[in-house]
C-alpha positions in Angstrom: -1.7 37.2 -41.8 -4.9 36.6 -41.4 -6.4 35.6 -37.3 -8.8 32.7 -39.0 -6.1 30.8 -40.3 -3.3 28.5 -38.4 0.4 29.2 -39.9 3.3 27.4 -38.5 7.0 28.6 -39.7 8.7 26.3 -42.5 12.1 27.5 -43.4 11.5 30.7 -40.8 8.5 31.7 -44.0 5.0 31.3 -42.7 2.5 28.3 -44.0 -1.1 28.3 -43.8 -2.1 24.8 -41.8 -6.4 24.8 -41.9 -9.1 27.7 -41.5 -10.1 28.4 -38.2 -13.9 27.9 -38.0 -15.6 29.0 -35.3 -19.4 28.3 -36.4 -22.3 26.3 -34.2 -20.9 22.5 -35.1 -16.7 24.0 -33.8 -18.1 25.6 -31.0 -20.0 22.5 -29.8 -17.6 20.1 -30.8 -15.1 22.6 -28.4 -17.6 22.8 -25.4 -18.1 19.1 -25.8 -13.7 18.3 -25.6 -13.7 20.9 -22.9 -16.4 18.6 -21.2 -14.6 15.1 -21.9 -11.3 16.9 -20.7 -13.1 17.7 -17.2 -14.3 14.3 -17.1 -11.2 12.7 -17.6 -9.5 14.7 -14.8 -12.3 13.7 -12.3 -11.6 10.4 -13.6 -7.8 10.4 -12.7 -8.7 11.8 -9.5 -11.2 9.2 -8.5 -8.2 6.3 -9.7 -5.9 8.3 -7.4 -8.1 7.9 -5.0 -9.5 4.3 -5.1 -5.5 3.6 -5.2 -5.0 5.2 -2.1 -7.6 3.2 -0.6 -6.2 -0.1 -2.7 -3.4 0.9 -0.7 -4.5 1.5 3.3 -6.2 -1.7 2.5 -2.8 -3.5 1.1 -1.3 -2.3 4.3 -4.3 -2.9 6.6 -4.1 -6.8 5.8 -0.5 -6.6 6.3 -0.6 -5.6 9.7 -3.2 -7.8 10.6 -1.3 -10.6 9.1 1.5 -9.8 11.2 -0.3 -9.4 14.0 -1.4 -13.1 13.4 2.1 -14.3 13.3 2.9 -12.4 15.9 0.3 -13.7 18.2 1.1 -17.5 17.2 4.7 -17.0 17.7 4.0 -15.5 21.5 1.7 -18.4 22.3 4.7 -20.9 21.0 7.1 -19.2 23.0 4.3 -19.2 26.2 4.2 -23.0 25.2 7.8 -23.2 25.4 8.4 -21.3 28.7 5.9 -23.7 30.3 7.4 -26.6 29.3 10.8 -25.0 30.2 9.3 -24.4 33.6 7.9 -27.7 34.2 11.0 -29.4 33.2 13.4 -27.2 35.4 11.2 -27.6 38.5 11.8 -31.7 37.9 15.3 -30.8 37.3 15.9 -28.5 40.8 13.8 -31.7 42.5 16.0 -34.5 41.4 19.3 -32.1 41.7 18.0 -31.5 45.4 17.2 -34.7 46.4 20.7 -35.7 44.8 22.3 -33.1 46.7 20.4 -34.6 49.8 21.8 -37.6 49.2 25.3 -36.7 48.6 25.1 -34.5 51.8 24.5 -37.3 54.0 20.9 -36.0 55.1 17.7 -34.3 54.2 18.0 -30.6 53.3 
């Protein structure tokens, strides 16, 4: 078998596929895939990383969305435990002064 030629096995016999050529045009043609092959693994890399930022960002908003709810639900609930304490103090007052009454004198 000749080393410039590509055989693949056909029925376990061996069948030439093309010449290998290695003159000027192959060689550049092969330092110019090597080339596009690094460039496409820098590109993966920077979509990994521009993903990973997509996704601290994605995550990010999240938590300040939350935070935002969480911060409107606390002053509704602040809201509520003043009202809650304004009407319990008119409450204990008129239950007092009830009391007072029913006791026969002031308290």
């Amino acid at each position: 078998m000749n080393p410039n030629h590509v055989y693949i096995l056909v029925d376990e016999k061996p069948v030439k596929l093309v010449r290998r050529h290695d003159g000027p045009v192959v060689q550049e043609v092969r330092a110019s895939l090597v080339r596009i092959k690094a460039e496409i693994r820098r590109m993966l890399a920077r979509v990994a990383v521009h993903r990973k930022l997509r996704a601290i960002d994605r995550e990010e908003r999240r938590a300040v969305c939350e935070l935002q709810y969480l911060r409107h639900e606390l002053e509704q609930h602040e809201r509520s435990v003043a009202w809650l304490e304004i009407e319990h103090r008119q409450n204990r007052k008129a239950l007092l002064e009830r009391l007072a009454q029913l006791a026969g004198g002031p308290q």
